[in-house]
N, C-alpha and C positions, 0 to 999 in steps of 0.2 A: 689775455691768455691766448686767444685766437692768433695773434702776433707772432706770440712764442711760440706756440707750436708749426706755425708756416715757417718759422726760423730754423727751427728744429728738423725738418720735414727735408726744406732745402738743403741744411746740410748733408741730411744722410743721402740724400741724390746725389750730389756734388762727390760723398767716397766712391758711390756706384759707379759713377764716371768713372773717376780713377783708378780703380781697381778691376772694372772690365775692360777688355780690348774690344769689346765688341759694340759694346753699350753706348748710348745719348751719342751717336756717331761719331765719335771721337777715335778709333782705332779698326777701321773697315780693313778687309783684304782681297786681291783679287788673283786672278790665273791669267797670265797673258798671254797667249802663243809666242815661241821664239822666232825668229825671221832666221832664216837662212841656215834652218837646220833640218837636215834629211830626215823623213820620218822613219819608225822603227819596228821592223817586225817581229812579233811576238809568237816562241815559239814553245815547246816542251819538250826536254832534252831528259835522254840517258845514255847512262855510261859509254861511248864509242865501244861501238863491236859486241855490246850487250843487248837484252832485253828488246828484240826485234821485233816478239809480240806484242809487246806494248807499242811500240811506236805505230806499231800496224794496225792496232786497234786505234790509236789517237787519230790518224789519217784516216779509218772509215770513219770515224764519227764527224771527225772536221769537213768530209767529201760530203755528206749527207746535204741532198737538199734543204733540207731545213736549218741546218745549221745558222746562218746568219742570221735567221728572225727569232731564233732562239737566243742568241748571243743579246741582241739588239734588248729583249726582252727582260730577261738576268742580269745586264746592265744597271734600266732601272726597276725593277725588282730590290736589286743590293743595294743598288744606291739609296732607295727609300729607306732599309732596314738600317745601313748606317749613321740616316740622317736620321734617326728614331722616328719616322714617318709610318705609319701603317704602308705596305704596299700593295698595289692591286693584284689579285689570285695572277698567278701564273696559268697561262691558255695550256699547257701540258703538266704531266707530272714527272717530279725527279725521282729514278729510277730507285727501287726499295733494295738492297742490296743482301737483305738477312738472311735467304737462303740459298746464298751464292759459296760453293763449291772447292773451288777450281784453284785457290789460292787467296792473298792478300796483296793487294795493291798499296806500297809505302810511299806515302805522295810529300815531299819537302816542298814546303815553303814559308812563305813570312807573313804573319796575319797582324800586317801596318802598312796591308795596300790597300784600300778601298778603292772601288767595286772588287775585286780582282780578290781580296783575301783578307779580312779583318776576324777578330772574337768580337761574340754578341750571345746574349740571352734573351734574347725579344725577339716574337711573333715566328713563336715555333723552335728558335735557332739553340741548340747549346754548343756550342764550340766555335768552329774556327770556319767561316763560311763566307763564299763567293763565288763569283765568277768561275774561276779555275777550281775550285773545289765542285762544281757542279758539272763542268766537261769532264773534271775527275771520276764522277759518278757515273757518266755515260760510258765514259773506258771499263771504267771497271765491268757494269752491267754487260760490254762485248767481250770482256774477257771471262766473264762469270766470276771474278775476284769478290770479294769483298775489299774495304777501303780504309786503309789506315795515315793520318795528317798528321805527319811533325812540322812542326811550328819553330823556327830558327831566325837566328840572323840569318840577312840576305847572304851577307859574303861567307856566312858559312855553308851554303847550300853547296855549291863545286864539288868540298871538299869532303861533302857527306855522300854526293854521288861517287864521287870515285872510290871512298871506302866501303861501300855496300850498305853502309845506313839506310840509303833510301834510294829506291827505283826509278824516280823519276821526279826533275825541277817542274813544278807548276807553279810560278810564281811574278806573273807577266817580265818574263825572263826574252831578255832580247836576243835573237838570233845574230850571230856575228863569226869573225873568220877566226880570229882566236880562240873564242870556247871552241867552235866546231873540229879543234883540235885534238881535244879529249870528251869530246858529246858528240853524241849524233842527236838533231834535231827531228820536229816533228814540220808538217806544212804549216806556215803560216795561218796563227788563227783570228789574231786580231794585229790591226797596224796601229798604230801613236805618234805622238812627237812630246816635245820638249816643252813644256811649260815654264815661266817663272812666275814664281807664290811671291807679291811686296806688297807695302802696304800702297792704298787707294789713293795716294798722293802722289805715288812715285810712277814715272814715264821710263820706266825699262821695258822693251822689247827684241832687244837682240844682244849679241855676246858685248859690243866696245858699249854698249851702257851701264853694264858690272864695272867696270875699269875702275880700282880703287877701293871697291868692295869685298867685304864678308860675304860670302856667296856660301850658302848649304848645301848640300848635297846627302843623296844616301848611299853609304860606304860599298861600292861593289857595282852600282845602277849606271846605267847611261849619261845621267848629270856627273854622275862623278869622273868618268871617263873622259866626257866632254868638255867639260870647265877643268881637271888637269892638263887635260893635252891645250887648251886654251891661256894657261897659265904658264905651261912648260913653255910653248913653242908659238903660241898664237899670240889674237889681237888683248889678252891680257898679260902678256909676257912683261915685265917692268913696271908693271901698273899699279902692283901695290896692292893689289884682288890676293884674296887668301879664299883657299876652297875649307870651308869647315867640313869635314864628316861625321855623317852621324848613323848612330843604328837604325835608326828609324826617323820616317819620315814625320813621326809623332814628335818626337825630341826636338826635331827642328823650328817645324812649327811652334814649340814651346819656347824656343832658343828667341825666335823673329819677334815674336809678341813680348819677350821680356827685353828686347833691342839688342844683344848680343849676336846679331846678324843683321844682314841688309837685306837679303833674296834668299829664295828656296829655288834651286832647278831640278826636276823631277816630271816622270812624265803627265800625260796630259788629265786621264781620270781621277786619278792620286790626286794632281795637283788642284783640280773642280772641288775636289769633294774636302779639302784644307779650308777652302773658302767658302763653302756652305753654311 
């Protein structure tokens, strides 16, 4: 009897293998930095020629001395809450916004970035909460707004600013000479680079290691800019490299682990918190 049941036991191990990606180490993942790619600043954009107040509020708050040990802080703060971690009290508190006046602040973004902007309902949070959502709360609190979060695809954020949907991109949205054609940006609040998400056996760190590959992306992001124009015109030009895009950096990662991809390129905290 003893027999059988160690027989029995084995086998339902042996499905858990197979059925996790994560499990009896058999499907690990990791985040690699890319070589020889510029890093990227992150900034917060509205409409060109509009809403001056706001951008002026976002630049006192980002000038603030304290700003960077705050940023540093809410990093991992978020990063614990999305890795369903208890995280440790925040040294300040985020700004109470309920009997603020003076307006409503409509903040676009995409909550499939972690740290920067995920939904959660654990340890305090109900909605859509991070990074950007919390410097959102500091603007608002200089502006005496109160704070209202639409939650979108990435690539449809542009086009919600330029229709008056929403006020202002918070959405680790990179500063660039293109958008700044129809956005005015805010100062630089946080820098990044380019990560690739493969699985723990694979030696990719730079663009000619895709060569031939499925390569992810998310539809509107720096990866996806970057491995097109690498594919149009660069060192994966002929190679055979297909850029998949996807809504969300959530899909993709789902896409890698069922093998229907080879690499995720996406920036650097996104890309940490894929392989947590």
């Amino acid at each position: 009897m003893k027999k059988v049941l160690t027989l029995i036991v084995t086998a339902l191990l042996s499905i858990v293998c197979v059925f996790s990606m994560t499990a009896c180490g058999g499907g690990d993942y990791k985040a690699v930095e890319m070589k020889g790619v510029s890093p990227e600043s992150y900034g917060f954009a509205v409409k060109k020629g509009e809403n001056a107040n706001i951008l002026d509020a976002c630049n006192t708050v980002i000038a603030r001395e304290d700003f960077s040990a705050k940023v540093d802080e809410l990093v991992e703060y978020y990063t614990a809450i999305y890795g369903e971690e208890q995280p440790e009290a925040l040294s300040f508190d985020l700004p109470n916004l309920s009997d603020n006046t003076a307006g409503t602040l409509t903040v676009g973004t995409e909550a499939g970035f972690a740290p920067f902007e995920f939904s959660s309902n654990s340890y305090g949070i109900d909605g859509v909460a991070g990074l950007d959502v919390a410097i959102m709360m500091f603007v608002a609190e200089e502006l005496n707004y109160k704070l209202e979060i639409e939650d979108m695809n990435f690539d449809s954020l542009p086009a919600a600013l330029t229709s008056g949907q929403i006020d202002i991109i918070a959405a680790g949205f990179t500063i660039d000479e293109e958008r700044a054609l129809t956005m005015d940006f805010s100062s630089n609040y946080f820098t990044s680079k380019q990560y690739i998400v493969c699985a723990e056996d694979k030696d990719y760190d730079e663009v000619s290691d895709l060569k031939g590959l499925k390569i992810a992306v998310q539809l509107g992001t720096t990866g996806d800019f970057l491995i097109s124009d690498e594919i149009d015109e660069g060192e994966l030009k002929d190679s055979g490299a297909e850029c998949v895009q996807y809504k969300s950096i959530t899909l993709a990662m789902q896409a890698l682990k069922k093998g229907d991809i080879d690499a995720i390129v996406i920036d650097e905290l996104p890309a940490k918190t894929l392989v947590k």
